[in-house]
C-alpha positions, 0 to 999 in steps of 0.5 A: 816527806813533810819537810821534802814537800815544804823545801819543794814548795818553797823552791817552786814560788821562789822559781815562779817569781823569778821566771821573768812573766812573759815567758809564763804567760806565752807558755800558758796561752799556748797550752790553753790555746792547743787544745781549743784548737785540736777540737778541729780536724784538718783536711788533707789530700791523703787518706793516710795523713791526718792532723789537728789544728792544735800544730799550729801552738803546739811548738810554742810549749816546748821552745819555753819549756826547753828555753827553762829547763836549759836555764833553771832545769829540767825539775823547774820546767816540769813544774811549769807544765804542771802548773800550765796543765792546771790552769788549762784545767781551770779554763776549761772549766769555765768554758764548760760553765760558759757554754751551759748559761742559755745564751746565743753565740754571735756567730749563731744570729743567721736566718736559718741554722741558728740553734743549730750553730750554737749548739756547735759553738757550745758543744766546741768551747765545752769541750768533750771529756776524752779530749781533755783527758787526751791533751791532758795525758799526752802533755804530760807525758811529752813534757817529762819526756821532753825536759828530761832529754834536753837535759841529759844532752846538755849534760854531755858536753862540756861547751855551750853555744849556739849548736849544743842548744839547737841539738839538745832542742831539736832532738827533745823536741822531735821526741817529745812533740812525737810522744804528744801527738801519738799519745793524744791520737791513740787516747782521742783520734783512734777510738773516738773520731775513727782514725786508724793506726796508720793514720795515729803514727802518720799524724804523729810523725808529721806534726813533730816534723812540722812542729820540729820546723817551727822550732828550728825556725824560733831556735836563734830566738830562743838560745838569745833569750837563753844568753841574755838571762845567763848575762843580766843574772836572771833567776839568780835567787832560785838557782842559787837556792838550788845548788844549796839545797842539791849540796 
C-alpha cells in the first residue's frame, strides 16, 4: 500500500506539472467562484422553478475537467477536482477568517442600514457550514461521475473526431451537472432554504440543461484545445509514465 500511494504521488506531481497552468487556474477560480455564488438565489417567474447564481460557473468545471480526462485520463481529472475542492476549502477558509476581523465592507459606508449591510457582506463571504458541505459533496459526486462517463464513451469507438468528443462531453456533462445540482439542492436548498421536492428536480434539471447549453456552445473550443495538446506533445512526460506504470 506504501509503495501504491508513493507511485500515486509521484504520478500526480508530475500530471500537475505537466497539465499546461491556464487550464488549472480557470478550473480552480470556477470552482472557488460557484460556490460564492450559489449563496444567492435567483428569481424566477415560477414557483416550481428554482436556481442559484452559481449556473453562471458551474459549466466551466466540467469542460476542463472533460477537456483533461480526454487527454490524460479519467483518474488525472479526478485528482484535479480533489485538488480544486481542497483549495476551495482553503479559500474559504480565509474567507471565513476575513469576515471575522471588525472591519467595514465598502458597500456598508451608507446613512442608513450600515451594520446591517455589512453583517450581510460578512455573513455572505463567511459562508454558512451547509453550503460548503452541499457544494463540497455535490462535486465530487459530480466529478467521479462526470469523468468516469466521459471515459467509458470514448472507450466505445475506435475513432476520434470532432462528434465522439462532443458526445462523450455532452452525455457526462448532462449527468453530471444534474448529479450536481440535484445533490447540492437536496443537501442545501431542500432542508435549509425550504424549497421543495419539485422545486430540487426542477432546479436540477434545468441548470444542466442550461449549463449543457453553455457546454455546447464551448465544446469547438475545448476539442481544439484537445487536438492542439495531441499535436504539440503536451503531457507527454506523465503519460508515458502512466502507460509504463499500467503495463
Amino acid at each position: 500500500m506504501k509503495k501504491y500511494l508513493k507511485t500515486e504521488f509521484m504520478l500526480f506531481k508530475v500530471f500537475i506539472r505537466n497539465v499546461p497552468s491556464i487550464i488549472v487556474a480557470l478550473f480552480i477560480v470556477s470552482i472557488i467562484a460557484m460556490n460564492l455564488l450559489a449563496n444567492k438565489s435567483i428569481n424566477l417567474p415560477f414557483s416550481w422553478l428554482a436556481l442559484d447564481a452559481g449556473i453562471l460557473l458551474s459549466w466551466l468545471s466540467f469542460l476542463t475537467m472533460d477537456i483533461i480526462t480526454k487527454h490524460y485520463g479519467p483518474k488525472a481529472a479526478t485528482e484535479l477536482a480533489i485538488l480544486g475542492i481542497l483549495i476551495n476549502l482553503g479559500v474559504a477558509l480565509i474567507f471565513f477568517i476575513a469576515s471575522a476581523i471588525p472591519g467595514l465592507w465598502g458597500e456598508s459606508f451608507v446613512e442608513e442600514g450600515g451594520n446591517l449591510i455589512n453583517n450581510a457582506l460578512n455573513n455572505t463571504f463567511s459562508g454558512t457550514w451547509y453550503v460548503l458541505l452541499g457544494s463540497t459533496t455535490a462535486f465530487l459526486a459530480s466529478a467521479i461521475v462526470n469523468n468516469l462517463i466521459n471515459y467509458l464513451i470514448g472507450k466505445l469507438f475506435k475513432k476520434d473526431n470532432f462528434f465522439v468528443f462532443i458526445l462523450r462531453t455532452y452525455i457526462s456533462t448532462a449527468i453530471g451537472q444534474f448529479i450536481d445540482n440535484l445533490v447540492f439542492a437536496f443537501i442545501v436548498s431542500y432542508f435549509f432554504f425550504g424549497w421543495t421536492i419539485i422545486q430540487c428536480l426542477t432546479c436540477a434539471l434545468t441548470g444542466a440543461i442550461v449549463e449543457l447549453l453553455c457546454e455546447v456552445i464551448f465544446s469547438p473550443l475545448g476539442y481544439k484545445i484537445v487536438q492542439s495538446w495531441k499535436k504539440e506533445g503536451v503531457g507527454k512526460e506523465y503519460l508515458t509514465l502512466l502507460t509504463k506504470e499500467e503495463n
